[in-house]
C-alpha positions in Angstrom: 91.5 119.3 74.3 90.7 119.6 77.9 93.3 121.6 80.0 94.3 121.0 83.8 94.7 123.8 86.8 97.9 124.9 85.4 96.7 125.9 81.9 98.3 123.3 80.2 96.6 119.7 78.3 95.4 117.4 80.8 97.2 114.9 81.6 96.2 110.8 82.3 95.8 110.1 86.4 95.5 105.9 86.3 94.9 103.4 84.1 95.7 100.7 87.3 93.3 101.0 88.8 90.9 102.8 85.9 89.5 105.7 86.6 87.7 108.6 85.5 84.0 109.4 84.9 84.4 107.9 81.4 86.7 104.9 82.5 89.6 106.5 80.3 91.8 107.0 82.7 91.8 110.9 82.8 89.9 113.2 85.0 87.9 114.9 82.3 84.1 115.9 82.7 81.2 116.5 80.9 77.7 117.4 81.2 76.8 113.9 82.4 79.2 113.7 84.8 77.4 115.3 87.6 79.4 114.8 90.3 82.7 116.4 89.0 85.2 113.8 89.0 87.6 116.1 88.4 90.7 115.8 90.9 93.1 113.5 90.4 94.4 112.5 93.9 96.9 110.0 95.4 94.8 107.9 98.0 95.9 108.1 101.3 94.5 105.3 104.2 93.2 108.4 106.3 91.3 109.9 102.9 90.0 106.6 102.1 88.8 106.2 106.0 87.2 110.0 106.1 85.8 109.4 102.3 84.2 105.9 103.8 82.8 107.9 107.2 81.0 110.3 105.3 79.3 107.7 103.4 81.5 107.5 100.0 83.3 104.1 100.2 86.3 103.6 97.2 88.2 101.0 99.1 85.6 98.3 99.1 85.7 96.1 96.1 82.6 96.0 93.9 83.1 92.8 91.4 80.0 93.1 89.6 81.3 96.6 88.6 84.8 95.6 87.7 86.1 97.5 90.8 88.2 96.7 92.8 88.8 99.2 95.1 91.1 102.0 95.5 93.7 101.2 98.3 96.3 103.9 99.4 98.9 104.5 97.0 96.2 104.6 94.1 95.8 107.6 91.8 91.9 108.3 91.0 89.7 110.9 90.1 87.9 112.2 93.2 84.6 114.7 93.0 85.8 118.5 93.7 83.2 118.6 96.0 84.9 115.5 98.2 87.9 117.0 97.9 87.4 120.2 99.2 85.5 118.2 102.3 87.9 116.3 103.0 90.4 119.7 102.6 88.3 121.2 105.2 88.1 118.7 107.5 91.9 118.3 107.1 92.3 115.1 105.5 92.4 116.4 101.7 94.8 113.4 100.1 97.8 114.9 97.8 96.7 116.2 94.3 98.3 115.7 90.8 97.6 119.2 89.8 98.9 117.8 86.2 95.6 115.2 86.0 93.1 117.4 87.9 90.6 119.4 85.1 90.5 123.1 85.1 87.0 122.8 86.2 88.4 122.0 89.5 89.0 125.7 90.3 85.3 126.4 90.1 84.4 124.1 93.5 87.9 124.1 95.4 89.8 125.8 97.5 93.0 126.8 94.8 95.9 127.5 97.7 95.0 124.5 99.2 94.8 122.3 95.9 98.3 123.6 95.2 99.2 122.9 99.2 98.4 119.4 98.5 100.0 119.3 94.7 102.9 116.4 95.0 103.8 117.0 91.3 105.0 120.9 91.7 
């Protein structure tokens, strides 16, 4: 079973909208899943404006895809590497520490993932 930063079994992030690299609603990874779409974050407007300037747009809705686009509120599982970007430009949106994979701690900044943890 897959654990999450804080040692324990990882939990779901969203099943509205769906997310993870497998669609299964968790923030689990794999060898495929190249990117690391391992953070499970709560979207914030400013994220989802920084995440569109730097050329990774999740609020425009993509129909032939089934997605509809995250809008601020949403839960989703966001690359490490985006996060920790978007940490160091200072616009990191608030983690689930619960739903984010223990692989997370290899590409991120750990004080500031638990800075940003709303589920402490």
């Amino acid at each position: 079973m897959a654990k999450n930063v804080l040692g324990s079994e990882l939990e779901p992030c969203s099943f509205d909208p769906l997310t993870g690299f497998y669609r299964n609603g968790c923030c689990d990874t794999g060898s495929e899943d190249v990117g690391l779409h391992t953070v499970c974050i709560e979207a914030t407007a400013e994220f989802l404006e920084f995440s569109a300037s730097v050329g990774n747009d999740l609020s425009t809705p993509i129909p032939e895809y089934s997605f509809s686009g995250v809008q601020p509120g949403d839960r989703w599982c966001l690359c490490a590497t985006r996060w920790q970007q978007a940490f160091e430009a200072g616009k990191a949106p608030p983690v689930i520490l619960a739903g984010t994979h223990a692989t997370t701690l290899e590409w991120v900044d750990t004080d500031g993932l638990r800075a940003h943890a709303i589920d402490l």
